[in-house]
C-alpha positions in Angstrom: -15.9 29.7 -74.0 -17.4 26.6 -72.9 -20.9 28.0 -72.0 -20.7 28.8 -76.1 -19.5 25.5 -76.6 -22.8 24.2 -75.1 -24.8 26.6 -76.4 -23.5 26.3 -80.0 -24.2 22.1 -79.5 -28.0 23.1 -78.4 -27.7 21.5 -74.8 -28.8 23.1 -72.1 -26.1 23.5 -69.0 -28.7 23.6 -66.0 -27.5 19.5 -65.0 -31.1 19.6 -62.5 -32.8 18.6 -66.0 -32.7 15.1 -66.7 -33.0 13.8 -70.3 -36.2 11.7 -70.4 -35.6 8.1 -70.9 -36.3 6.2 -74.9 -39.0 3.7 -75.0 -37.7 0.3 -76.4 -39.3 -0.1 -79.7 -40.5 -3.6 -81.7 -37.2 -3.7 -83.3 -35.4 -3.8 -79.9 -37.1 -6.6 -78.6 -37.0 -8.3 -81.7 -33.2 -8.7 -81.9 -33.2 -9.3 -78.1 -35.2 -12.6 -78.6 -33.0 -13.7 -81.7 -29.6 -13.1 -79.7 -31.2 -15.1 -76.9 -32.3 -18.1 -79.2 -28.9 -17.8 -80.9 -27.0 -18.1 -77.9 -29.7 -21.4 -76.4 -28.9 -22.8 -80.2 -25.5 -22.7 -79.8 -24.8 -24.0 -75.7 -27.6 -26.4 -75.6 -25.8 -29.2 -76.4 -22.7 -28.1 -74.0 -25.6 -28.4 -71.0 -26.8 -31.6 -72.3 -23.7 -33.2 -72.3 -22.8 -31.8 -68.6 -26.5 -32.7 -67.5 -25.5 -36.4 -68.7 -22.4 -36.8 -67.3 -23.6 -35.4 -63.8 -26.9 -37.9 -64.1 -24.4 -40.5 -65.3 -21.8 -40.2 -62.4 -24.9 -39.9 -59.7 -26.3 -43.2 -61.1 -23.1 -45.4 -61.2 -22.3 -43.7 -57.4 -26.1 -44.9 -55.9 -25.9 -48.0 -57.5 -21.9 -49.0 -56.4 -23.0 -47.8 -52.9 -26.1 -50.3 -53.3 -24.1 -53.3 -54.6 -20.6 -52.3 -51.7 -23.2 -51.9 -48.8 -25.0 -55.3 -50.2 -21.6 -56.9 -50.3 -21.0 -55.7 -47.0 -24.2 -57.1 -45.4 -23.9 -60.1 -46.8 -20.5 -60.6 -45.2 -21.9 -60.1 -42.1 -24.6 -62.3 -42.1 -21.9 -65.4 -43.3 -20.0 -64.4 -40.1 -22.8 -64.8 -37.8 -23.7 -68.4 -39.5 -19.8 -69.2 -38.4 -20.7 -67.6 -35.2 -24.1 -70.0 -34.6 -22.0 -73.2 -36.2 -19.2 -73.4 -33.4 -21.9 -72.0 -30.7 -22.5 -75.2 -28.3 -19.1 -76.7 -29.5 -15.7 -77.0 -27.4 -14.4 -74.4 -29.4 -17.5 -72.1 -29.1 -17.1 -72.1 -25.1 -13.7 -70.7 -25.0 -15.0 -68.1 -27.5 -17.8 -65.2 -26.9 -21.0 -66.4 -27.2 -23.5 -65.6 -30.4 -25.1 -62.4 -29.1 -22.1 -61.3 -28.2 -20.7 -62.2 -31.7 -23.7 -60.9 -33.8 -23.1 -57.6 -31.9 -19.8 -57.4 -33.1 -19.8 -58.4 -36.6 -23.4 -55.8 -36.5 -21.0 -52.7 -35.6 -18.1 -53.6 -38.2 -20.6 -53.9 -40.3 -21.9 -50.5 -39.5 -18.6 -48.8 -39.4 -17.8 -50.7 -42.9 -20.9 -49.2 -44.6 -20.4 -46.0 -43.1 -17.1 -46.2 -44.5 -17.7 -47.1 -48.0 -20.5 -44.6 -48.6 -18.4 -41.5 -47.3 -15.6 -42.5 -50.2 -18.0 -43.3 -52.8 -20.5 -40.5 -52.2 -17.1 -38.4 -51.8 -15.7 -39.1 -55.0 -18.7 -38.6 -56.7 -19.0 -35.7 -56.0 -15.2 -34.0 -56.5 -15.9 -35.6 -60.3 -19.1 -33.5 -60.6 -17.4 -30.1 -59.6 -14.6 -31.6 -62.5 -17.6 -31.6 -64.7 -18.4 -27.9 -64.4 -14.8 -27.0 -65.3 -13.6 -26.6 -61.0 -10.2 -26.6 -61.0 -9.8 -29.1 -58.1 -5.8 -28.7 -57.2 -5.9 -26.0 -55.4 -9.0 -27.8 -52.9 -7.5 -30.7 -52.9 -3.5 -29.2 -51.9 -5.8 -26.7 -49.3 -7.2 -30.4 -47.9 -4.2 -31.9 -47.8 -2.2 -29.3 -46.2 -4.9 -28.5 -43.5 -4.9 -32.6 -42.7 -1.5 -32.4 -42.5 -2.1 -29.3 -39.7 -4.5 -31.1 -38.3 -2.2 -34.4 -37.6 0.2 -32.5 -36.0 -2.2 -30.4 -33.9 -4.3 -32.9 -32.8 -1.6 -36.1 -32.8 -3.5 -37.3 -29.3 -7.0 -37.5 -31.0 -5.6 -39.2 -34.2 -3.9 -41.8 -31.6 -6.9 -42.1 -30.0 -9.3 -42.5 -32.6 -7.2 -45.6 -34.5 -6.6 -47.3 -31.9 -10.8 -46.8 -31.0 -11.4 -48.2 -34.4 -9.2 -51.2 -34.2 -10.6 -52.2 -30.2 -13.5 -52.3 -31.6 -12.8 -54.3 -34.5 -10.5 -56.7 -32.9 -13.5 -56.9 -30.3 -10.8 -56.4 -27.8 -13.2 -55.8 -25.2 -17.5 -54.9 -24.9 -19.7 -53.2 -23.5 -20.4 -55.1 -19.6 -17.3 -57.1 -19.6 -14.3 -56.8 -16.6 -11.0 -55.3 -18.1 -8.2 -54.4 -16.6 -6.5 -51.7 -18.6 -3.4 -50.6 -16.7 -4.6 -47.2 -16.0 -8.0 -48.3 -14.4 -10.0 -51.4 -14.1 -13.6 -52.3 -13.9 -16.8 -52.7 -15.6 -17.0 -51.4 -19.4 -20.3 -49.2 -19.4 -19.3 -47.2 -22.9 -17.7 -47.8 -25.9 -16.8 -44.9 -28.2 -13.7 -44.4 -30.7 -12.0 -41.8 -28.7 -12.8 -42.3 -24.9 -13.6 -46.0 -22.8 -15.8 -45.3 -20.0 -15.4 -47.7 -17.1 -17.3 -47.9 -13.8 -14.8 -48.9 -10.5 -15.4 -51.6 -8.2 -16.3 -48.7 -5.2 -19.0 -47.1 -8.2 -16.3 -44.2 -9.8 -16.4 -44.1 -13.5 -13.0 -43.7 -15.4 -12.5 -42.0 -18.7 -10.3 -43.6 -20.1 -8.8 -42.7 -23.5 -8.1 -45.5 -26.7 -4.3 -44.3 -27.1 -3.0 -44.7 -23.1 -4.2 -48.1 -23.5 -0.4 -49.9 -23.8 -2.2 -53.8 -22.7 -6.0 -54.5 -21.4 -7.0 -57.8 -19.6 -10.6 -59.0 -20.7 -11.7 -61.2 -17.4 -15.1 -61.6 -19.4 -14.0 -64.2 -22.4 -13.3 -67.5 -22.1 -13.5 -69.0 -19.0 -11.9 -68.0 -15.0 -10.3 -70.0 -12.1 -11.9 -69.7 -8.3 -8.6 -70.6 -6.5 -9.0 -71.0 -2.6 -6.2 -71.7 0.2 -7.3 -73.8 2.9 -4.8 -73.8 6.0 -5.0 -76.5 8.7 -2.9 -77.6 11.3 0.1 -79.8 10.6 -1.1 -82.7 12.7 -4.7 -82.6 11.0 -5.6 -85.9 9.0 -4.9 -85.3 5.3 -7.2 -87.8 4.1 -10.0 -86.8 6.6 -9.4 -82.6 5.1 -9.3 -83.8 1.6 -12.6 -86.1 1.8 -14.4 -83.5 3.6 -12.8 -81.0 0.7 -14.2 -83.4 -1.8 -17.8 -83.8 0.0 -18.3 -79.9 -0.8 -17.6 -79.8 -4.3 -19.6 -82.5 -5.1 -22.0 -80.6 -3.2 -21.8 -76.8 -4.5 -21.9 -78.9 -7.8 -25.1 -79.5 -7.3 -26.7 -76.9 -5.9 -28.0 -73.6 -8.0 -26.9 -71.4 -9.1 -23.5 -72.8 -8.7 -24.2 -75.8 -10.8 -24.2 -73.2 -14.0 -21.5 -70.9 -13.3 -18.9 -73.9 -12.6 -17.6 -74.8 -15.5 -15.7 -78.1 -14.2 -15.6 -80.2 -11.3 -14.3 -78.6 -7.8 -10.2 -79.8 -7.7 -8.3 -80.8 -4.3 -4.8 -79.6 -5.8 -2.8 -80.9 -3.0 -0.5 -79.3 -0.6 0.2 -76.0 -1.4 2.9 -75.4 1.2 4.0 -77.2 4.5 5.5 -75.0 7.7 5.8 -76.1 11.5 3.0 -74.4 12.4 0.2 -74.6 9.4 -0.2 -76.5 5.8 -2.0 -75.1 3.0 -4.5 -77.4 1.1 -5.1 -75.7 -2.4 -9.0 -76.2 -3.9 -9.6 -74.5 -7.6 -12.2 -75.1 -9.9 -13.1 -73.6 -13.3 -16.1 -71.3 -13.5 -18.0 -69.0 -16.0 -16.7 -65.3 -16.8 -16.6 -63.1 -14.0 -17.7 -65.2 -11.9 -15.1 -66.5 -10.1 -14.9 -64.3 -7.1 -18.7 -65.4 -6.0 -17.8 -69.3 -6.3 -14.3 -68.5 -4.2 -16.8 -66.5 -1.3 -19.0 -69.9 -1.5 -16.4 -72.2 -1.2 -14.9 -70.6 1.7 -18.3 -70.6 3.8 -19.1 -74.2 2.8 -15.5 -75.4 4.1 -15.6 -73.4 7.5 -18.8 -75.3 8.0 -18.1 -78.2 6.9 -15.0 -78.3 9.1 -16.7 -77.5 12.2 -19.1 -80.5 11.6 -16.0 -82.3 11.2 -14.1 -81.2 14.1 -10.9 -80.0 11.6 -9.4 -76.9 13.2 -8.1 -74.6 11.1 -4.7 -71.9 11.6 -6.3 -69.1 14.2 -8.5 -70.9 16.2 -8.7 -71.1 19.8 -5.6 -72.3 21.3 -5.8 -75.7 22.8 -6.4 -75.9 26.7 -3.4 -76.1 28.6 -2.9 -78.8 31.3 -4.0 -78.5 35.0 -1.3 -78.9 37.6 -0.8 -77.9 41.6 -0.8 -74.4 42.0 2.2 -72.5 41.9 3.8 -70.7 45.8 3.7 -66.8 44.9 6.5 -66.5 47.1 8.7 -68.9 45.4 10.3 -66.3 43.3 11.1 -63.8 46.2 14.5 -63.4 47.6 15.0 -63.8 51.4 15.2 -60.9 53.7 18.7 -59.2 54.1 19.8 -58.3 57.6 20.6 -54.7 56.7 17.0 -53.7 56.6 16.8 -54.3 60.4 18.7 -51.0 62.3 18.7 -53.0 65.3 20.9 -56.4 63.8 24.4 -56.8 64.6 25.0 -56.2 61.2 23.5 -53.0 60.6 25.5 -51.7 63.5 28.6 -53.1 62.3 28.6 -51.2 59.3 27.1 -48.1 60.9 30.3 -45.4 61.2 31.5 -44.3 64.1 30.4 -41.0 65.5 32.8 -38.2 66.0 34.2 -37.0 69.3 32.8 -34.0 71.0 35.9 -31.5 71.3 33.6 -28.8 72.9 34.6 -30.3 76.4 
């Protein structure tokens, strides 16, 4: 029944035979070009319109990030003209110096621009994918929840990173300065936001990360104190010990390099502490930076030599020479010899017993 079916609609059943494909006409491609033009005709103002918008958001974003990050700049360059205004003044040598300054106010700078172009450029940007009809809740709830994730996976890092970012813009501490940061102390070779890398007195390096830092001791700002003890002997002169203490700090003073990394004349303190056997003369001075333990180490040799030339002995000397006297007998301590070590004295046989009587008679 269905091979008549075919047959009677003139089709043939053998499905290897393809039907061979109809060549567009003219009239085809005629009412393909006016469907085409109709539909340009009737969008082309919807893509102007989202062309201008996009060019207008792009233009106002380029030129607030020229105007913020000439803002920022221009901030920067007043706070180095503070810096250079109180450089040279007493209030400019208990602060860092203007290099040290310039780099300072340079990286918040940095950080600052940095800053303001990721949130311009970023908004920018969401408001061009509004342009184009994005339905931006759902990116922005994804964002939020996957920062939330984030905070709680990595709570460590985000400790770390703030309190990177406020070191360095408190200027806490720098690159080559002495710090002391609880966990480790030495010599800051690397800043970064996450990780302080110090290098140890014996030539370790610490890692040290931002968020363990609970208190940090710069002993590279301001100024230091190169405190030395000077023990004598409680019968030493006190004016003689502090004119000869005097005499060398006038003289360090002087000399160089000393003469620029103290800060203030060399101070004779007084006594310190006063036993039987010693007295402590105290000697402090004020110095550069980080320099105090040098000045201590020169202060120490000059005073050992200048109280040998000045015949001041000092706690752990030699001791003094005793007086000479006839010489002692040797035998004056021995006891006198006892009669009982004799077998022969009337003593010894005194208290010898008496022998037994022989009953074999």
């Amino acid at each position: 029944m269905f091979l008549s079916v075919l047959s009677a609609a003139g089709t043939d059943p053998d499905p290897t035979k393809t039907p061979k494909p109809v060549a567009p006409t003219l009239d085809d491609a005629h009412e393909s070009a006016q469907n085409a033009a109709s539909w340009v005709e009737e969008n082309w103002s919807t893509w102007l319109a989202i062309g201008l918008r996009i060019l207008l958001i792009v233009v106002i974003a380029m030129v607030l990030r020229v105007l913020v990050r000439r803002a920022i700049t221009k901030l920067i360059d007043r706070m180095n003209r503070t810096a250079q205004a109180v450089d040279g003044t007493a209030l400019g040598g208990l602060l860092v110096n203007v290099e040290r300054r310039r780099q300072r106010s340079q990286a918040i700078g940095s950080v600052l621009r940095s800053v303001a172009s990721f949130l311009i450029l970023g908004t920018a940007a969401l408001m061009i994918l509004g342009t184009f009809e994005i339905n931006l809740a759902p990116l922005l709830a994804s964002a939020g929840v996957a920062g939330v994730a984030i905070g709680f996976g990595a709570r460590n890092l985000v400790t770390d990173f703030l309190s990177g970012v406020f070191m360095i813009l408190e200027d806490q501490y720098g690159v080559g300065d002495s710090i002391d940061a609880g966990v480790a102390s030495g010599e800051v070779i690397e800043v970064g936001l996450r990780v302080t890398k110090l290098r140890g007195d014996d030539g370790e390096i610490w890692y040290v990360r931002n968020g363990e830092v609970k208190r940090i001791g710069n002993l590279s700002q301001g100024w230091s104190t190169a405190g030395v003890d000077v023990t004598v002997r409680p019968d030493e002169d006190l004016d003689k010990v502090k004119r000869v203490l005097g005499e060398v700090g006038e003289r360090i003073g002087k000399d160089e390099p000393w003469n620029e990394q103290l800060w203030g004349p060399v101070e004779v303190l007084g006594l310190d502490s006063v036993l039987l056997d010693q007295m402590v003369v105290r000697v402090s001075a004020k110095t550069m930076p980080g320099k105090s333990l040098g000045v201590e180490r020169e202060l120490r040799w000059r005073i050992k030599r200048a109280f040998d030339a000045a015949g001041i002995r000092i706690v752990g000397g030699l001791p003094l020479p005793l007086e000479e006297g006839p010489a002692a007998d040797p035998t004056a301590g021995m006891a006198a010899p006892s009669a009982y070590a004799s077998t022969t004295s009337p003593q010894s046989l005194t208290a010898s017993p008496i022998p037994p009587p022989n009953l074999s008679k």
